[in-house]
C-alpha positions as CSV (number, residue, x, y, z in Angstrom):
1,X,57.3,-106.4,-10.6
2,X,54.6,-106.2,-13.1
3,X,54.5,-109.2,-15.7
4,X,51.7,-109.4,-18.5
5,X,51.7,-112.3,-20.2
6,X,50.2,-112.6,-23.7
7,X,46.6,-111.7,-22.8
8,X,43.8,-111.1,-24.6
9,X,40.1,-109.6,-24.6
10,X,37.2,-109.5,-26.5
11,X,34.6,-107.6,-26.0
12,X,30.3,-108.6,-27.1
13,X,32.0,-112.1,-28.5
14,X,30.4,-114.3,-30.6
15,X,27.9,-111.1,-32.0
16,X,28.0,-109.1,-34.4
17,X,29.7,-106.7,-32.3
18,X,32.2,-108.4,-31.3
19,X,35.5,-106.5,-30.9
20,X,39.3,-107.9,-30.5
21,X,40.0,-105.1,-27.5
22,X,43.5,-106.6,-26.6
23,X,45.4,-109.5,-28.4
24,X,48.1,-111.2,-27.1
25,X,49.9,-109.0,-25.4
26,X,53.0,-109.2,-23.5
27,X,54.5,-106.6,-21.4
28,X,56.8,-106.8,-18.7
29,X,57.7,-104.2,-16.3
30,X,60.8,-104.0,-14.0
31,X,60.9,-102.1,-10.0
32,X,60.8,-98.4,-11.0
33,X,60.3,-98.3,-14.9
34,X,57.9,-95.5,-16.1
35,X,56.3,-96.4,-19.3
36,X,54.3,-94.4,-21.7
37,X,52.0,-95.9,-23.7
38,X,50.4,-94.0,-26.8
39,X,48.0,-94.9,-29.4
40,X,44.9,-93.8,-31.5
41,X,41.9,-94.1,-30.3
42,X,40.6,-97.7,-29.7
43,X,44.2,-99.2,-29.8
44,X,43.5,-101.0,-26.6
45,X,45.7,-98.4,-23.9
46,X,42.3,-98.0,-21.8
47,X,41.4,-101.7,-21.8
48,X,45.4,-102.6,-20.7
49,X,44.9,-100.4,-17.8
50,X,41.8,-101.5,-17.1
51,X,42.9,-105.7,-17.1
52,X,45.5,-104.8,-14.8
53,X,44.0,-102.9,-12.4
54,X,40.7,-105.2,-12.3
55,X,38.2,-103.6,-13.7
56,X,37.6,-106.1,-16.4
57,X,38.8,-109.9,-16.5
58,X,40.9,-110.8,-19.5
59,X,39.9,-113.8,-21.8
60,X,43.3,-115.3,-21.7
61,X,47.2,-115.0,-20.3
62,X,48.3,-113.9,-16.8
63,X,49.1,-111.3,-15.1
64,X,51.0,-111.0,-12.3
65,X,52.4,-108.8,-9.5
66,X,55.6,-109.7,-7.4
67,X,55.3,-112.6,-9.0
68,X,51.6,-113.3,-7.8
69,X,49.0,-114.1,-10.2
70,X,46.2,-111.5,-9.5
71,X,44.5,-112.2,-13.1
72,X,41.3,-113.5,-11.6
73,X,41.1,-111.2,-8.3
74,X,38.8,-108.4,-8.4
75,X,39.7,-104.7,-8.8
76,X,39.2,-104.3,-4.9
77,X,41.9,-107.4,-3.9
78,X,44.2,-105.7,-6.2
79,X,43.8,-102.2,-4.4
80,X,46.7,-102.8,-1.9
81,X,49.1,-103.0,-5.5
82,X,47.8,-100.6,-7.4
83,X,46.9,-96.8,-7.3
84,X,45.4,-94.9,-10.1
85,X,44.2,-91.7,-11.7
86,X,41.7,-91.6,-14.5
87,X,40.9,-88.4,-17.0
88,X,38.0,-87.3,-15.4
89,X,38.9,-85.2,-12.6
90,X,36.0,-86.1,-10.5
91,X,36.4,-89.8,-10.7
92,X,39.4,-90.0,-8.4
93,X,38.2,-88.4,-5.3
94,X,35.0,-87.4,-2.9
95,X,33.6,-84.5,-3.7
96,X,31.5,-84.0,-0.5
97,X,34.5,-84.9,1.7
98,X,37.0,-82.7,2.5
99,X,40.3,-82.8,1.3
100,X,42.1,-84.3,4.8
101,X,39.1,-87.2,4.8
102,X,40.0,-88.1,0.7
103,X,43.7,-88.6,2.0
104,X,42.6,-90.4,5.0
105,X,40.8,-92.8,2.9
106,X,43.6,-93.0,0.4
107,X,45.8,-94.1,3.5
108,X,43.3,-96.8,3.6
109,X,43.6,-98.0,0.7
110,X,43.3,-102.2,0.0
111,X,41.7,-102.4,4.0
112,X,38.4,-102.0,5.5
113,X,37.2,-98.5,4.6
114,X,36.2,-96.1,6.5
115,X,37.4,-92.9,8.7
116,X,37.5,-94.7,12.2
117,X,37.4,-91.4,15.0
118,X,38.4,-89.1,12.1
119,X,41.4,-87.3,10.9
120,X,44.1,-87.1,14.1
121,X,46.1,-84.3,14.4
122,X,49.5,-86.1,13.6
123,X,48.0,-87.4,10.2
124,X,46.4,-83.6,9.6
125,X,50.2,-82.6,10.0
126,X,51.5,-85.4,7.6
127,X,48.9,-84.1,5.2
128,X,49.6,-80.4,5.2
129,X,53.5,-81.5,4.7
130,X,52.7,-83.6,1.9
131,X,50.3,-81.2,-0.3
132,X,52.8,-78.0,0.8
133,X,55.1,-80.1,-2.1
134,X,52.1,-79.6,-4.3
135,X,52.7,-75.8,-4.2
136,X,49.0,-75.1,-4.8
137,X,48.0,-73.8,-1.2
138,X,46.2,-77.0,-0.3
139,X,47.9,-77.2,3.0
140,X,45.4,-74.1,3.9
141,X,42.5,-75.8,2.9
142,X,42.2,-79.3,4.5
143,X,38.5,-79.1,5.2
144,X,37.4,-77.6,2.1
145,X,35.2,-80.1,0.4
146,X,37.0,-81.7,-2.6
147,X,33.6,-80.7,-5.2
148,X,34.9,-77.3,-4.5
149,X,38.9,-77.6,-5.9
150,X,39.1,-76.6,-10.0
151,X,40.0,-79.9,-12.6
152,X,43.7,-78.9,-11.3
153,X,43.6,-79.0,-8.4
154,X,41.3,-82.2,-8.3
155,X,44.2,-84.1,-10.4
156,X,46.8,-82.8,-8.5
157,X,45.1,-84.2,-5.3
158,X,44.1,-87.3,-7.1
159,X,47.8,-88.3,-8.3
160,X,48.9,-87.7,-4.5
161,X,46.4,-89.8,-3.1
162,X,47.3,-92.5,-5.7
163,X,50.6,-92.4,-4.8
164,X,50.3,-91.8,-1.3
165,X,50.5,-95.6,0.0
166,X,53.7,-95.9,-2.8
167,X,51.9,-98.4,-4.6
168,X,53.6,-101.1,-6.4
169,X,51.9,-100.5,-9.7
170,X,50.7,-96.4,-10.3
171,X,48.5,-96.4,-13.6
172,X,47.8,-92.9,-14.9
173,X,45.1,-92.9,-17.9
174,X,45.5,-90.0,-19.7
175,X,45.0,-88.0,-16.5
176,X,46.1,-84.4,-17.8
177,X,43.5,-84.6,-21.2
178,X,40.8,-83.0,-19.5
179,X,42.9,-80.3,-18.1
180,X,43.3,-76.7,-20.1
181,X,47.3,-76.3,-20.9
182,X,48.1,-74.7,-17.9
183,X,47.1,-76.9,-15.6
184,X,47.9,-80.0,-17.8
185,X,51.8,-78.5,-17.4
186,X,51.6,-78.1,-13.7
187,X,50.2,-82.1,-13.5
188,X,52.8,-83.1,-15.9
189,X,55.5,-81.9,-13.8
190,X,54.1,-83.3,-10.7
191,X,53.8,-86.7,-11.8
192,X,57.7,-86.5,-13.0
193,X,58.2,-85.2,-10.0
194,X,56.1,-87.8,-7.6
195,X,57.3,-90.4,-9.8
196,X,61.2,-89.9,-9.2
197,X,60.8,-88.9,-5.3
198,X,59.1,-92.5,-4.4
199,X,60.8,-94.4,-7.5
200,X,57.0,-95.2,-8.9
201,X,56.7,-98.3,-11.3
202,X,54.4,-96.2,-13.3
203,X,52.2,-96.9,-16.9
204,X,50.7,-93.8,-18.3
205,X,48.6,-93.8,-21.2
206,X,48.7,-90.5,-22.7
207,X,47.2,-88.9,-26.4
208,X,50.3,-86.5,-26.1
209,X,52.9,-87.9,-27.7
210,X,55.6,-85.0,-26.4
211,X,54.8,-86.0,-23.2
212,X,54.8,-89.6,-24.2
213,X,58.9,-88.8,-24.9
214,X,59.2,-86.3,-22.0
215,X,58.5,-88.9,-19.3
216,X,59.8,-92.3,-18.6
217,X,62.3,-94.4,-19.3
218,X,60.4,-96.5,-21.8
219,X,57.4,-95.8,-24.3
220,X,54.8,-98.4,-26.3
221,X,52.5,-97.6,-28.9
222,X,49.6,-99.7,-29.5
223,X,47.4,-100.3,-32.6
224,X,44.5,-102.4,-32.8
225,X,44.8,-104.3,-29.7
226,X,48.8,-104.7,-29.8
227,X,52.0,-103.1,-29.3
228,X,53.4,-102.9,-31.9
229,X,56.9,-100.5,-31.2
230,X,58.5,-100.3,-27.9
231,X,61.4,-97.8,-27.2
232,X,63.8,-98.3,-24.7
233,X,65.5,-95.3,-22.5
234,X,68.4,-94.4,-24.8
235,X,66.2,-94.5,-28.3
236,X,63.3,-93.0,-26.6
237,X,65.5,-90.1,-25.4
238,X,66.7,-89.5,-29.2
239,X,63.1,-89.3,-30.6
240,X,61.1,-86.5,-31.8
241,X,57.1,-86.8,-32.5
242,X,58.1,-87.0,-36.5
243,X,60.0,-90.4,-35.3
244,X,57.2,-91.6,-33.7
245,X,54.7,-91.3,-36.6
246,X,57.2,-92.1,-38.9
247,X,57.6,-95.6,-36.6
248,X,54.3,-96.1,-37.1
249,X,53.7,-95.4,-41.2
250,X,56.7,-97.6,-41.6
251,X,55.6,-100.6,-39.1
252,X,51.9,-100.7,-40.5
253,X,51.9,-99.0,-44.2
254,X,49.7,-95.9,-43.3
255,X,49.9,-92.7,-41.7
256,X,48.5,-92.6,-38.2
257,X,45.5,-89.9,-38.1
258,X,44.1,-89.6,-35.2
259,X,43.5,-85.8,-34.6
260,X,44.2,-86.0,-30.9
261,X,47.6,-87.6,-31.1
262,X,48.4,-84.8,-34.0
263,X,47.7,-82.1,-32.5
264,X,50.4,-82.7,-29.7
């Protein structure tokens, strides 16, 4: 399904700035594994989502999709694969379009953009059905403008239009951080339960590390540009958050301290 093969990237190289984002790293992901992937900040999560969805090239290694090498096609050939939401809540939809044309182009995703003759009454139907499961009234609203939904909401819509196609890669990027607790709950449950209904191969990079053991089948932690722990379904399911950092003071000699990751 999703096969990275020892790749590397460097950003500002050969200046004084120069920083080793990602090094060597391998990761190989199998038709409907959910993986969480945590780590302080600057271990690299970011940059692995961004290398696989396109955003930015790698230096070295492959990687591939179905067994297709996509490493040097741009993030808008790999759009057909691959849906995604970010942390920000605006990034992942239009906010002067209503909420039926932001699912109309998410229907479109990988082609020619564009509405056509506008949203048909079949596909208004399809919608309404599909954010009723959402259970946040939605359905009502199809042509309210998206700028108008609260960060909730906003996620909500983005994770079901990033799912919406069933993508064969779903990368989720921390995409409940910028939510208050509340909200952050209701996303969290919505992505399990998006995830299961359309067997999602899914990476999520997340700060929380109780969510990090609460979802998936599998979990990574990164430091400095590598993995360095990976735990399958059965260990994952017998860890607590004192595992995990004990993991990591016992892999690298120190205690990890990153204020985000301890505070969850």
């Amino acid at each position: 399904m999703l096969k990275i093969d020892n790749i590397s990237k460097t950003f500002f190289a050969g200046t004084v700035n120069e920083r080793k984002a990602l090094s060597e790293v391998s990761l190989e992901l199998n038709a409907g594994d959910f993986v969480t992937v945590i780590g302080s900040n600057g271990a690299g999560k970011s940059t692995l989502l961004n290398t696989i969805s396109g955003k930015l090239g790698v230096d070295t290694g492959t990687i591939s999709i179905d067994g297709r090498n996509v490493s040097r096609l741009k993030d808008y050939a790999r759009a057909a694969y691959i849906g995604r939401v970010f942390q920000d809540p605006m990034a992942g939809t239009a906010p002067t379009l209503s909420i039926e044309q932001n699912l109309a182009l998410a229907l479109r995703r990988g082609k020619s953009r564009g509405l056509g003759r506008g949203v048909t009454r079949a596909r208004r139907e399809q919608f309404a059905e599909e954010l009723l499961a959402l259970e946040l009234g939605l359905e009502k609203r199809l042509k309210a403008k998206v700028g108008l939904l609260s960060g909730g909401q906003r996620q909500a819509l983005s994770l079901l239009m990033a799912s919406f196609t069933q993508p064969r890669i779903l990368l989720l990027d921390e995409h409940t951080a910028a939510l208050d607790p509340q909200r952050a709950e209701l996303v969290t449950t919505l992505t399990k339960n998006v995830v299961e209904k359309d067997r999602l191969t899914t990476l999520m990079v997340t700060h929380n590390m109780e969510q990090a053991l609460r979802l998936g089948n599998r979990l990574i932690m990164m430091h400095e540009g590598r993995i360095i722990f990976e735990a399958a379904e059965e260990q994952k399911r017998s860890m607590t958050v004192p595992d995990l950092l004990a993991e990591f003071a016992k892999i690298k000699g120190a205690t990890l301290d990153d204020r985000a990751l301890l505070a969850s």
